[in-house]
C-alpha positions, 0 to 999 in steps of 0.5 A: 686786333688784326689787320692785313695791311697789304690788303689795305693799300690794295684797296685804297689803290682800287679807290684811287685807280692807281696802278701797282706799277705807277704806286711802285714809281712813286715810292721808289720800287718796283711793281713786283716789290709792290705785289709782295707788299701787298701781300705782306701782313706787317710794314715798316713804319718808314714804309708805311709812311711813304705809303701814307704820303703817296695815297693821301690816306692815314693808314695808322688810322687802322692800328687805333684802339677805340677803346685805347685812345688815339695814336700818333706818329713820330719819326717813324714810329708809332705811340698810342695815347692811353687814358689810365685811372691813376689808381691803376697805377702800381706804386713802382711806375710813381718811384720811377716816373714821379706824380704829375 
């Protein structure tokens, strides 16, 4: 799955008719560093959580996988939910982790 992150926000300033300048006061940089931000493909999680915080919109959103389950975040760090059929499991990760 790709997704171009830069892109992303760039929309959602458009949506919200903020300008690169006043995005880069609120999350403490400059608009040039915000033109290079929206370029980029990839973020920081601490960064992407700043941006989440300033344009009200959850970005993680576009990282889930339908078919997946559901994500979450934490200390700035991304976890997905992943619905296993225990059958699936080799016998290796119940020696390790134990039943539940």
């Amino acid at each position: 799955m790709s997704v171009h992150i830069g892109k992303r926000i760039e929309a959602r300033l458009i949506e919200l008719g903020m300008s690169k300048a006043e995005f880069g006061r609120r999350i403490n940089t400059s608009r040039q560093n915000v033109s290079i931000i929206l370029k980029r493909t990839s973020i920081n999680t601490d960064l992407l959580e700043k941006v989440c915080q300033v344009l009200d919109y959850d970005f993680y959103e576009h990282f889930k996988r339908p078919d997946n389950g559901k994500s979450f975040r934490r200390r700035g760090k991304v976890f997905f939910l992943v619905e296993v059929d225990q059958d699936d499991m080799p016998d290796s990760f119940y020696d390790k982790y134990g039943t539940e």
